[in-house]
C-alpha positions in Angstrom: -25.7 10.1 31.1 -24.2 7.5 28.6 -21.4 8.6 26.5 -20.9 6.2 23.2 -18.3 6.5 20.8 -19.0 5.3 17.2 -15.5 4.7 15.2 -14.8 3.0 11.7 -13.0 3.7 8.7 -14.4 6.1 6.7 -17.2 4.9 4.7 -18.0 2.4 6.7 -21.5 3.3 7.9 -20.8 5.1 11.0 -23.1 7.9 10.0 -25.9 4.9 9.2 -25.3 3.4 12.5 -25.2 6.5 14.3 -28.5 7.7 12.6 -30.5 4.4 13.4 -29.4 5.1 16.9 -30.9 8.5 16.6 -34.2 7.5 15.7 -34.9 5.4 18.6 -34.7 8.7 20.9 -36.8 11.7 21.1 -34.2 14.4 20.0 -34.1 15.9 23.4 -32.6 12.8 24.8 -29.9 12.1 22.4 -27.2 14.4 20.9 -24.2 14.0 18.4 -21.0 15.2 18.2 -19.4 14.4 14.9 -15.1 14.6 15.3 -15.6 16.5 11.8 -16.9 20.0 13.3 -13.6 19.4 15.6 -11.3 19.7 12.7 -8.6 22.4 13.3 -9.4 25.9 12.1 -7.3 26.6 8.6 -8.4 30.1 7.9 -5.2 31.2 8.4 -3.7 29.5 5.8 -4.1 30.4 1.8 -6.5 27.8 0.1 -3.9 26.0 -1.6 -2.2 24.6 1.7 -5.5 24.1 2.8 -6.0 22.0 0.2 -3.4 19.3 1.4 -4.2 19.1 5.0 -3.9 15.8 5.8 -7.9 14.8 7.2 -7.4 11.6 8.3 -4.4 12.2 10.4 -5.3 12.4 14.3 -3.5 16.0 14.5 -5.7 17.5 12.4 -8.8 16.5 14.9 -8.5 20.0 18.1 -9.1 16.8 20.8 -8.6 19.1 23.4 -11.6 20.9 22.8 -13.7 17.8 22.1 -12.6 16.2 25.0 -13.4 19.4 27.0 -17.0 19.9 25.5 -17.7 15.8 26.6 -16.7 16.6 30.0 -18.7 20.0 30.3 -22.4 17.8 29.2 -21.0 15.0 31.9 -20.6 18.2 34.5 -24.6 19.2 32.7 -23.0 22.5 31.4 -24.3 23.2 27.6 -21.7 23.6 25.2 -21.0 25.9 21.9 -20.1 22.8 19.0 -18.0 24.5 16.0 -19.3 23.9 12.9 -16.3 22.6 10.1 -16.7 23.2 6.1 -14.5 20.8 4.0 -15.1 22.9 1.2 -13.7 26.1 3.0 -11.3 24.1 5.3 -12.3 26.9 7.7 -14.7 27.3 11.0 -18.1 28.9 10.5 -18.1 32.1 13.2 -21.4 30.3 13.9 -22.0 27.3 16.6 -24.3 24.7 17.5 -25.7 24.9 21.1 -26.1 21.4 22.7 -27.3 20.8 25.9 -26.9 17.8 28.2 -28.5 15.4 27.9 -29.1 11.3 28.7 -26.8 9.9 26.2 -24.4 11.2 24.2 -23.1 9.9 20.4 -19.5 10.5 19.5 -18.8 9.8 16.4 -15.9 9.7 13.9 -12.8 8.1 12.0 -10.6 9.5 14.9 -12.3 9.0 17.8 -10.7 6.2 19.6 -7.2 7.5 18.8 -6.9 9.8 21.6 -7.1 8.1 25.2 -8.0 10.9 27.3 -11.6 10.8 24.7 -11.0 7.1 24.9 -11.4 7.1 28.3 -14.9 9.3 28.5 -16.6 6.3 26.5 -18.7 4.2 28.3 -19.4 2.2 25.4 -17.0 2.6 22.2 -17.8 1.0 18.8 -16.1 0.3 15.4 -18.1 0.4 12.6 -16.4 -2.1 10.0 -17.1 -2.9 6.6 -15.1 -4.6 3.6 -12.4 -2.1 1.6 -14.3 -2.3 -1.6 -17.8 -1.0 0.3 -15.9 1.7 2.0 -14.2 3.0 -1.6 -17.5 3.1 -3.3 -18.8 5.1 -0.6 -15.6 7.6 -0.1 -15.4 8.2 -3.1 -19.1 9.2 -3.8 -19.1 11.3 -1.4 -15.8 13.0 -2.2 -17.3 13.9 -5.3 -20.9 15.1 -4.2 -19.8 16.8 -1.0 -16.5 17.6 -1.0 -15.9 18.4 -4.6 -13.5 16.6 -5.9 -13.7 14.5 -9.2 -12.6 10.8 -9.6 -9.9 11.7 -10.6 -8.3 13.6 -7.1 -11.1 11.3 -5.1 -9.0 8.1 -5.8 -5.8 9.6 -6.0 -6.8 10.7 -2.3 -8.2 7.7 -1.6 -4.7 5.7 -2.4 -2.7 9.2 -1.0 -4.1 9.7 2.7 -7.8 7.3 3.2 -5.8 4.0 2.2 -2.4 4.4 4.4 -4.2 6.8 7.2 -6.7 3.7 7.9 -4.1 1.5 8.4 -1.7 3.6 10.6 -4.2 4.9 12.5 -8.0 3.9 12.4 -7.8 -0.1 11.8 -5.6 -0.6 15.0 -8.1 1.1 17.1 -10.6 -1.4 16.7 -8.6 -3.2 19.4 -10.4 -0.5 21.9 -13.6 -1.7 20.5 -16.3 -3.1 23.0 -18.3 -4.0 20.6 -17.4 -4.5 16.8 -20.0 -4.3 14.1 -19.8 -6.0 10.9 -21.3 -4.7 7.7 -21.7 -1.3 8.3 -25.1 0.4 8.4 -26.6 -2.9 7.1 -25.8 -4.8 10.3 -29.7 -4.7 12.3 -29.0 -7.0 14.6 -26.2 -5.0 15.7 -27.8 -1.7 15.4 -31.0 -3.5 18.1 -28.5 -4.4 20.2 -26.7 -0.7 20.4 -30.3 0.2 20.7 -31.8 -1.6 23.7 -28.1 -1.0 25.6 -28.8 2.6 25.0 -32.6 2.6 26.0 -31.5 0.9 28.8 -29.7 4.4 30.0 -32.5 6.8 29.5 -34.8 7.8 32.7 
């Protein structure tokens, strides 16, 4: 089993990367485990806390549990994945069943904050991309999925994205194995990731 761990900033093109890598495996041979259904439960709290959680900070990522669910599929147990809603701030009583499999995506802002996860990834990779790229992208998708308007997107962007990324996510790419310029956009890149993974499945 290969575990690789796709990090970057957000908008950066993780989620392109991590799809192109996807696609060159039947689906029973590959499996993803996005950080973002690892977000802490807020139920408990009234919607207007909720509301300022801080996303981008590495306490509001439950790595215990993600660390534990990576070694289970190592140990070939199956696991239960939560499922996370941004617009609910709140765990679905739902799960996702995944099974073990030959090689293992995880992906997220996070990721390669946390050394015990750090030290599960056989391969780890930052996703980069120039700030003005990732903005565009944040803050479309601030306003289509998580439905805020400009307005609170760039305010959040400046607020938490901005200052998180530079605390937190930006030094990480020292952990990188491999770094990958130009996001989703990068093929050359994304071939290489490719044939390393190929290379892994029986």
């Amino acid at each position: 089993m290969l575990i690789v761990g796709i990090a970057g900033g957000s908008g950066a093109g993780k989620s392109t990367v991590v799809r192109k890598l996807m696609s060159c495996l039947p689906n029973d041979k590959i499996a993803l485990l996005p950080q973002d259904n690892y977000y802490r439960d807020s139920s408990h709290l009234p919607m207007a806390e909720r509301q300022k959680l801080n996303f981008d900070h590495p306490a509001s990522i439950e790595f215990e549990l993600l660390v534990n669910h990576v070694k289970q599929l190592i140990e070939g147990k199956p696991i239960e994945m939560p499922i996370y809603s941004y617009i609910t701030c709140t765990r679905a009583k739902e799960t996702i069943t995944v099974a073990p499999c030959d090689v293992i995506i995880v992906e997220g802002i996070l990721i390669l904050t946390d050394e015990h996860l750090r030290q599960l990834l056989q391969i780890k990779v930052f996703v980069d991309a120039p700030p003005d790229d990732r903005l565009i992208r944040i803050i479309n998708r601030d306003i289509l999925e998580r439905g805020r308007n400009l307005q609170e997107a760039l305010a959040h962007y400046q607020n938490r994205v901005k200052p998180m990324h530079q605390q937190f996510i930006a030094p990480t790419k020292s952990f990188a194995d491999i770094i990958v310029p130009q996001g989703g956009n990068n093929q050359v890149a994304i071939q290489v990731l490719s044939s390393m993974i190929l290379l892994n499945v029986q």
